[in-house]
C-alpha positions in Angstrom: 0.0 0.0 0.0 0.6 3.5 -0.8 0.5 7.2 1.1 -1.7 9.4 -1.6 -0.7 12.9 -1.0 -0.8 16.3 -3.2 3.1 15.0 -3.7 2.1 11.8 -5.8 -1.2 12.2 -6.6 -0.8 12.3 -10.1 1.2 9.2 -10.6 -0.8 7.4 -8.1 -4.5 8.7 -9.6 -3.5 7.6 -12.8 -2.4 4.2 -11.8 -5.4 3.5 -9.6 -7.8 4.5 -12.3 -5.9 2.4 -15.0 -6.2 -0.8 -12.9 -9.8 0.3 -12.2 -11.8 -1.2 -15.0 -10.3 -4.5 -14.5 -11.3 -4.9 -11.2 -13.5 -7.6 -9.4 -14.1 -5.5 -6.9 -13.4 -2.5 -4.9 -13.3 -1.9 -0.8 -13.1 1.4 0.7 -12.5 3.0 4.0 -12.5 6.3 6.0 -11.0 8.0 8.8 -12.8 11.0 9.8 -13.0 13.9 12.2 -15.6 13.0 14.1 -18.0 10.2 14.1 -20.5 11.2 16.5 -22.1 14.3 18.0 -21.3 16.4 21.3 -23.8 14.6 23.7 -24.9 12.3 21.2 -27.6 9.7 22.6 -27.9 6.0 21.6 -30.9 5.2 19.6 -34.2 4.1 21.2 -35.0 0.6 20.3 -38.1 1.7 18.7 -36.3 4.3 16.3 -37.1 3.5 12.5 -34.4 3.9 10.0 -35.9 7.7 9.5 -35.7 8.3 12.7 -31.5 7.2 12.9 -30.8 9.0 9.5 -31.9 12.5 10.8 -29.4 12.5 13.5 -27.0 10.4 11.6 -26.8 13.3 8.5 -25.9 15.9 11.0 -22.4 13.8 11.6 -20.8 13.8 8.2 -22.1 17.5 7.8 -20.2 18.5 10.3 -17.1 16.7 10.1 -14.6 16.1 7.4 -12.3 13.0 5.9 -8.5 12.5 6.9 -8.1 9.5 5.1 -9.9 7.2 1.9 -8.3 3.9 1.8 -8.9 2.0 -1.1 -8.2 -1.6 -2.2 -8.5 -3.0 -6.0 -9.2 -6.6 -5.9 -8.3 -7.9 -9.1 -8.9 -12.1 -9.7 -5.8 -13.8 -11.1 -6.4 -15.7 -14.6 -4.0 -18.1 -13.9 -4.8 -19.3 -10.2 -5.8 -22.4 -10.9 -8.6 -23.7 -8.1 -8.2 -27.5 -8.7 -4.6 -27.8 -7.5 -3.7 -28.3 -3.8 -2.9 -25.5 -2.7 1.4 -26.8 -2.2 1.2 -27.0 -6.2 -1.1 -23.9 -6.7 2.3 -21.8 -6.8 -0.7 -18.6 -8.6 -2.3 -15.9 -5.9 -6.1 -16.0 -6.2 -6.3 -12.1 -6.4 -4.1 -9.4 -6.7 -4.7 -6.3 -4.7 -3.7 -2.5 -5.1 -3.9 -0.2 -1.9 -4.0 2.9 -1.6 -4.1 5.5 1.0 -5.3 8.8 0.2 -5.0 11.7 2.5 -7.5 14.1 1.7 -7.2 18.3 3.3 -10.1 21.0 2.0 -8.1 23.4 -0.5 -6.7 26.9 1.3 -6.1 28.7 -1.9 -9.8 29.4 -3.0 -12.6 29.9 -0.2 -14.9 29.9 -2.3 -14.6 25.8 -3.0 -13.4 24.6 0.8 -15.1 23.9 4.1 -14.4 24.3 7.5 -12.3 21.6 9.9 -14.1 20.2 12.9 -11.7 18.3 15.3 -13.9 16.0 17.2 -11.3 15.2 20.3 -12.5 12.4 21.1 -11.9 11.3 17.7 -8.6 13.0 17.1 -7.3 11.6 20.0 -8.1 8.1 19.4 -6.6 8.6 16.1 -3.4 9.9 17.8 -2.9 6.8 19.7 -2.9 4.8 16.3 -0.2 7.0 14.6 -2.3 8.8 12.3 0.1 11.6 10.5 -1.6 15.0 10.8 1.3 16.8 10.0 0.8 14.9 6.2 -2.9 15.7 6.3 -2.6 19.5 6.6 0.4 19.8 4.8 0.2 17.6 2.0 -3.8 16.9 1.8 -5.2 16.3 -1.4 -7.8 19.0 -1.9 -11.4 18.3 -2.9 -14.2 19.9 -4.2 -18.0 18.5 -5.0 -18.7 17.6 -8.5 -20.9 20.6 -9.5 -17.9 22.6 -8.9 -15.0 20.1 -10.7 -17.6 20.3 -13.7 -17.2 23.7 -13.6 -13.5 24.0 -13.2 -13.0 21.9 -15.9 -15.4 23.4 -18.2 -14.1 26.4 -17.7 -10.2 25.0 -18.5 -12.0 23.9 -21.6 -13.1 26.5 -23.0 -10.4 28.9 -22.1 -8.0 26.7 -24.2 -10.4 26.2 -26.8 -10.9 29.5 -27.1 -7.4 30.4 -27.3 -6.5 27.2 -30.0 -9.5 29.7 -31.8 -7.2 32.9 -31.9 -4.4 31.1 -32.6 -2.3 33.4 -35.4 -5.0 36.1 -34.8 -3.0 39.8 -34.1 -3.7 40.5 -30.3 -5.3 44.2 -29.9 -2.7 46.5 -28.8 -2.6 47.2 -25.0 -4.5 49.6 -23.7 -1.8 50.2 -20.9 0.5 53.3 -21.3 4.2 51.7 -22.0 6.6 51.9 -19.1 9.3 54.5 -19.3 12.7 54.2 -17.6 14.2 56.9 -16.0 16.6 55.6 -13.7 20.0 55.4 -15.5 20.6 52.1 -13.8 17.1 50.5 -15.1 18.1 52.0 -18.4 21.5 50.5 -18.5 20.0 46.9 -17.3 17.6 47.0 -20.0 20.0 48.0 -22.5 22.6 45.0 -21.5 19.6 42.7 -21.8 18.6 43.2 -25.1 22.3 43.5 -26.4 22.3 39.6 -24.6 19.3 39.0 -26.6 20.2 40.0 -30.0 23.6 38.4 -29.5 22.3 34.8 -28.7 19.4 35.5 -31.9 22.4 35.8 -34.6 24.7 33.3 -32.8 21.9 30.8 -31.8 22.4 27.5 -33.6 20.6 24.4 -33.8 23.1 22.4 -31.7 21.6 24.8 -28.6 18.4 22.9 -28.9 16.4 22.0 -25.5 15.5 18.2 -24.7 12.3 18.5 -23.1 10.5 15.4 -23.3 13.2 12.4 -23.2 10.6 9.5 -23.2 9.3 10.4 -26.8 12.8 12.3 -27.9 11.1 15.5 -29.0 12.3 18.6 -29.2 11.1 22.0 -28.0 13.2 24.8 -29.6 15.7 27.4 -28.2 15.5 29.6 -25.5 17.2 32.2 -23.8 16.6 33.1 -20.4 17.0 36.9 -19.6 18.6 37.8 -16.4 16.7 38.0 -13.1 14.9 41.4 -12.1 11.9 42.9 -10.4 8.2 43.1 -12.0 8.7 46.9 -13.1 11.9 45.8 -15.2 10.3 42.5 -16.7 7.2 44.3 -17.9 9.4 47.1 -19.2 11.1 43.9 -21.2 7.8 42.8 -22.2 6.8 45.3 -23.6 10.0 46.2 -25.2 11.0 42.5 -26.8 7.2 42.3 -28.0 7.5 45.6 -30.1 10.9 44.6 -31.5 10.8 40.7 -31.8 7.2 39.5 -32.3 7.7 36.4 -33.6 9.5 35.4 -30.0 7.7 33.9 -27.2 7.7 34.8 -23.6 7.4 33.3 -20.2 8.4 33.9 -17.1 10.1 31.7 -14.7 10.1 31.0 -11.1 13.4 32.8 -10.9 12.0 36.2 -11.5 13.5 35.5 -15.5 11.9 36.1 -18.7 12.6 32.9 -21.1 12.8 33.7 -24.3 11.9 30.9 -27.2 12.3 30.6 -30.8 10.3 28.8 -32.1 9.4 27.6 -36.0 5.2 25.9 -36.1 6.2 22.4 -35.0 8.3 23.1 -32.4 5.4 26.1 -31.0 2.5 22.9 -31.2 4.6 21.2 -28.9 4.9 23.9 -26.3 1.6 25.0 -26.3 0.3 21.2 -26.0 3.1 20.7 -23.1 1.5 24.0 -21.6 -1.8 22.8 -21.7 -0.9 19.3 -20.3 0.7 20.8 -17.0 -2.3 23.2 -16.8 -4.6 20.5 -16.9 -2.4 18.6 -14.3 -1.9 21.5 -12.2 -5.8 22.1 -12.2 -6.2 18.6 -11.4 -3.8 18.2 -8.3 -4.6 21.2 -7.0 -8.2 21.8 -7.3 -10.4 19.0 -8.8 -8.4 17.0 -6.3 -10.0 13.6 -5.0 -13.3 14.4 -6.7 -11.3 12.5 -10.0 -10.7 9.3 -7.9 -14.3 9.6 -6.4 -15.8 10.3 -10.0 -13.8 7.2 -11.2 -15.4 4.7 -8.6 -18.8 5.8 -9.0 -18.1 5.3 -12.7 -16.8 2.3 -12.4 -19.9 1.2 -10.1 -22.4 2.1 -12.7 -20.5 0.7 -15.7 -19.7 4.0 -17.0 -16.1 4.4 -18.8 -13.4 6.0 -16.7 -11.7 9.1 -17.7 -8.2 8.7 -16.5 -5.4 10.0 -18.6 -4.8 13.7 -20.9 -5.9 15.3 -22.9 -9.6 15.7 -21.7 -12.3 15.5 -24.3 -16.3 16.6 -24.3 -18.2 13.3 -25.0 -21.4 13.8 -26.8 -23.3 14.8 -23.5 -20.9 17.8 -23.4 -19.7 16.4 -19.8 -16.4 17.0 -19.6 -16.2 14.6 -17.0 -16.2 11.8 -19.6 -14.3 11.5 -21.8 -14.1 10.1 -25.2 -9.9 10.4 -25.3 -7.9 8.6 -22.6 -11.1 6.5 -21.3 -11.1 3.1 -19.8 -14.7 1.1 -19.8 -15.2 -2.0 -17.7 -17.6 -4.2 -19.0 -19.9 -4.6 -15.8 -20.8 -2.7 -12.8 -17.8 -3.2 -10.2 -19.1 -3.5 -6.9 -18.2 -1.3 -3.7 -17.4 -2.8 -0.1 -17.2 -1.6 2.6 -17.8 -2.2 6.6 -20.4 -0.8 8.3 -20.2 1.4 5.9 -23.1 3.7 5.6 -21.3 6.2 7.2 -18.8 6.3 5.0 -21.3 6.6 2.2 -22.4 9.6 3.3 -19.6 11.1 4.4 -18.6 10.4 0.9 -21.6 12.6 -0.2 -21.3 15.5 1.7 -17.8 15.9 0.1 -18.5 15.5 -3.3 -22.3 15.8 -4.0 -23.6 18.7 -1.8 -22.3 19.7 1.9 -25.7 19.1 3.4 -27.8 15.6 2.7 -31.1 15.2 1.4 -33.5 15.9 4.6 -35.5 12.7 3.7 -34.3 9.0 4.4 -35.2 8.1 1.1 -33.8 10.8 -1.2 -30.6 10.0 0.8 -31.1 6.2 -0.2 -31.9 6.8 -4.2 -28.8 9.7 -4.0 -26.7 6.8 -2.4 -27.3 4.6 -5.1 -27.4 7.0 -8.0 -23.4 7.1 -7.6 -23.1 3.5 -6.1 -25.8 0.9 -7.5 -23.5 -2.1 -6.2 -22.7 -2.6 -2.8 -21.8 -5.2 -0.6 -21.1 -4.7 3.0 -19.0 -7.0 4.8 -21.2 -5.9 8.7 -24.2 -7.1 6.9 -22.2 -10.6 5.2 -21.1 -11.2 8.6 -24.4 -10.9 10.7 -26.8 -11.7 8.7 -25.7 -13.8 5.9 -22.9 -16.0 7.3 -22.9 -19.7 9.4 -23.5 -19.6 13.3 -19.6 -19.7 14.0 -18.9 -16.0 12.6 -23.0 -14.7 13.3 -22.1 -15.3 17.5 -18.5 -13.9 18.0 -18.0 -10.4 17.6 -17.8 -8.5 14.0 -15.8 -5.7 14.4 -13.3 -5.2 11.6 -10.0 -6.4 13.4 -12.2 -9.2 15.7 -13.5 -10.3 12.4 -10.0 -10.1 10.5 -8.4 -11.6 13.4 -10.6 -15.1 13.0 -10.7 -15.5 9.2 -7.4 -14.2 8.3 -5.0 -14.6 11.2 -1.8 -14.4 9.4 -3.5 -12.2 6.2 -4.6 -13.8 3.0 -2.3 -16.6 1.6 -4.3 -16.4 -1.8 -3.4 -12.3 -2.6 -0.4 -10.8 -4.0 0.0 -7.1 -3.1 1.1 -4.8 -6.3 2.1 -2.0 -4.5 3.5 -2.9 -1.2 5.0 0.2 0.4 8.8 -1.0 1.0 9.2 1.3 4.3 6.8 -0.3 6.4 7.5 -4.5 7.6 4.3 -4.4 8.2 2.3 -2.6 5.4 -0.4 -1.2 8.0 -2.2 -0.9 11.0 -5.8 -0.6 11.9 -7.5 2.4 12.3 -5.4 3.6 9.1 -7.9 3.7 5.9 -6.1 1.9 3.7 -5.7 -1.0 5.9 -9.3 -0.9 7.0 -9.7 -1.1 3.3 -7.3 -3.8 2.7 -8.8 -5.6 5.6 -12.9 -5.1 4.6 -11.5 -6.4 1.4 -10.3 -10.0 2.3 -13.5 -10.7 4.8 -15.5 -10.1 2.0 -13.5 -12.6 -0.4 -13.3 -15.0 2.7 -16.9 -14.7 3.6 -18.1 -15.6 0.0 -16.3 -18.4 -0.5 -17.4 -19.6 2.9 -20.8 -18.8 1.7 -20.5 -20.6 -1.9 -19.1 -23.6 -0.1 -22.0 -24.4 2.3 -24.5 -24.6 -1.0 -25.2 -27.4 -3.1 -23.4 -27.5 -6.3 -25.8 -28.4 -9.1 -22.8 -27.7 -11.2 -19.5 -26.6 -10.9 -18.2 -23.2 -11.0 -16.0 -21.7 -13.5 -13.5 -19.2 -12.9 -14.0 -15.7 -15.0 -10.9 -14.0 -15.8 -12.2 -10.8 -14.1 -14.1 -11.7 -10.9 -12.2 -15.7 -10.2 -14.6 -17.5 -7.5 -17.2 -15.0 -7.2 -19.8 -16.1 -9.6 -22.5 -13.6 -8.3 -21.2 -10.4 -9.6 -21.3 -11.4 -13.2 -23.7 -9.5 -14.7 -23.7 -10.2 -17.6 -24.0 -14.0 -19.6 -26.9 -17.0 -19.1 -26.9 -17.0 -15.4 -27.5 -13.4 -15.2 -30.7 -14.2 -13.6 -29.6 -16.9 -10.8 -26.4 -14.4 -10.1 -29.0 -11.3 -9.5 -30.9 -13.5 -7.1 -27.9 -15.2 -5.3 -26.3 -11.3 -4.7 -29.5 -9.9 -3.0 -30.2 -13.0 -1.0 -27.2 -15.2 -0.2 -25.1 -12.1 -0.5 -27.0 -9.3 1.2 -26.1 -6.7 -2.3 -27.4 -3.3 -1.5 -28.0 -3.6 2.2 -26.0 -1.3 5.3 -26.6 -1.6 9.0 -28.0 1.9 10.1 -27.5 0.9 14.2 -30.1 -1.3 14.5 -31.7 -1.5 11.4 -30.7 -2.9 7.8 -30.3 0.0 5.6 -31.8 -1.1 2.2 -30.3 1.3 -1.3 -32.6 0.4 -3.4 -35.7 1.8 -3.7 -39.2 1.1 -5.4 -38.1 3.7 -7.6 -35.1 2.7 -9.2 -34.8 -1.1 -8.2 -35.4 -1.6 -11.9 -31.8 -1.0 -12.2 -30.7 -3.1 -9.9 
């Protein structure tokens, strides 16, 4: 497993989303703030699930994420189930982790929310050597999807409507030209422009700058003016613009203006490299985790998964698919989690709207808009598994404890993290996740193997053992039945209560 900060999300977005598609299944887990309210009351036996979700919703609309943990489960073609297992040298399933730290964004108030430290909360989360330092200083910021559709709409059509003026003469500045009085600014300025003419009749091709070395293409030259303040660079500006306008400016973090000559080809280049860190600026530090949130509901509904550049408006005009750089899986890949309607919510009053529907059942059909599938391992566990695991206790780490003492022999771990001997703790997301992940695989086969076998089962390349979350094929029909009623699909424990997603309304789609 993996630490997901502002630092690597890039690299680490793109390889979770490119591995996504494939994916049996996907289990997810949050640290939070808070998870309860200041003199917060159990519920009365007699509550109805109503009842629980109008004090519940006040929780995650208070508090805020630290962490998303997330586990790709991905069944191995070549395990091979009829060897012993000394001769089955294959892993079952291989699994990705990865653990996201997520921080509201400071630059733009308009787009963040306020931090509430719960302290009971925070301190419990102390004892288990969670990073805050990380979390504030390397978060990934967020924002909900109305606003990421905007952001990127707006990137759209700001380079689109620049690739339209492309070659068009830009209007003449309506600001009055700088003039230099100071001898010393006039001397400066004079030296840099006798620099600048000097390297245009002495440049040569051999000066040429390597800027991408992957694909061995070339950018131009360029000349980087010395360093000064803003009065002086606008007064070059200004000046090289008048004199040289077939040369192209930018400025530099070093308070330089560099300089480039470029012929067509090599100016396409540096306007699509522009625009690629633009988008990938815009993406780490403002769409944020909303991309990796998009992605998984995506995936859930069956949807194809934008994950790579350049973005592209599909013929819905939502630039958050795209028709470019898109991944589609060829079913609906199922979310798990444990006791995990919390997190579910949480989840929505992130990236859907800060404040939750004020009925139980808009809540349910908004739920399952983003996430159609899901399995939760509290629900497998109590209600759906043999006496030995219904009587003992089915808490995360209990339940890990029994089924998986020494972890899962049958996974292979793509992206251990090579710092830690251990590769996690509980009480940190992405183990949570890791762990939710392998009760659920253990519970089903348990499940499967207490049935009668009218015939025998055969592995799919892309969920192995677990039969039930085909959706597609000639036991489409016997799979749909066996997930809702050997399986428990759809349901979360609200306290004391099974939380059921799917409505009258859209169980059509179930």
């Amino acid at each position: 497993m993996v630490n997901v900060t502002k630092k690597n999300f890039l690299e680490q977005s793109n390889d979770l989303l490119e591995h996504l598609p494939s994916a049996a299944f996907v289990a997810i887990d949050e640290e939070m703030t808070g998870i309860s309210l200041p003199g917060w009351k159990r519920p009365q036996k007699d509550d109805t699930p109503a009842d629980r979700y109008n004090s519940l919703k006040k929780v995650p609309e208070r508090y805020t994420i630290i962490q998303v943990g997330i586990s790709l489960f991905h069944a191995n073609p070549m395990y091979d189930k009829n060897l012993d297992a000394e001769l089955n040298f294959e892993p079952e399933f291989f699994v990705r982790t990865y653990n996201f730290y997520l921080f509201p964004p400071s630059s733009n108030n308009e787009y963040t929310r306020e931090v509430t430290l719960n302290p009971s909360s925070i301190a419990f989360l102390s004892s288990h050597n969670m990073d805050f330092n990380m979390w504030m200083q390397d978060g990934i910021p967020y924002v909900t999807g109305e606003t990421a559709r905007y952001l990127m709409t707006k990137f759209e059509e700001r380079y689109e409507k620049k690739r339209e003026n492309e070659g068009k003469k830009e209007s003449p500045t309506k600001k009055k030209p700088i003039e230099l009085t100071r001898p010393d600014d006039i001397t400066f300025q004079a030296c840099a422009m006798a620099g600048l003419r000097e390297w245009i009749d002495a440049a040569t091709p051999v000066e040429i700058l390597l800027i991408d070395t992957e694909d061995d293409t070339h950018e131009g030259l360029s000349y980087d003016l010395p360093s000064c303040n803003s009065f002086l660079r606008r007064s070059l500006y200004e000046t090289i613009q008048a004199e040289y306008p077939s040369l192209i400016l930018e400025k530099l973090e070093t308070d330089q203006i560099r300089v480039w000559r470029l012929n067509p080809a090599e100016k396409l280049l540096r306007e699509q490299r522009l625009e690629k860190e633009a988008w990938e600026h815009l993406l780490v530090n403002q769409v944020g985790f909303w991309r990796i949130f998009q992605a998984l509901s995506d995936a859930c509904n069956g949807r194809e998964i934008l994950w790579n550049y350049p973005p592209s408006k599909s013929a819905d005009s939502d630039p958050s698919h795209s028709e470019r750089g898109a991944k589609h899986s060829r079913r609906r890949i199922p979310i798990v989690v444990h006791n995990g309607l919390m997190d579910l919510l949480f989840l929505m009053t992130h990236f859907d709207s800060h404040i939750l529907p004020s009925s139980y059942s808009e809540a349910k059909k908004m739920i399952h808009d983003y996430f159609p599938v899901v399995y939760d391992t509290k629900i497998l566990s109590t209600e759906y598994s043999d006496t030995e695991i219904r009587n003992e206790s089915t808490a995360l780490g209990d339940i890990y404890k029994k089924l998986c003492p020494t972890g899962l022999a049958s996974l292979k771990h793509m992206n251990p993290d090579e710092n830690e001997e251990e590769g996690g703790q509980a009480h940190e997301a992405a183990y949570d996740a890791l762990m939710t992940g392998s009760i659920y695989l253990t519970l089903c086969t348990r499940i499967m193997a207490s049935l009668p076998s009218e015939a025998p089962v055969v592995d799919e390349d892309e969920v192995g053992c677990l039969e039930h979350l085909l959706e597609e094929g000639e036991n489409k029909p016997q799979n749909e039945e066996n997930a809702r009623f050997l399986f428990g699909r759809n349901k979360l424990l609200t306290q004391l209560h099974l939380y059921t997603l799917f409505c009258i309304i859209v169980s059509s789609f179930i």
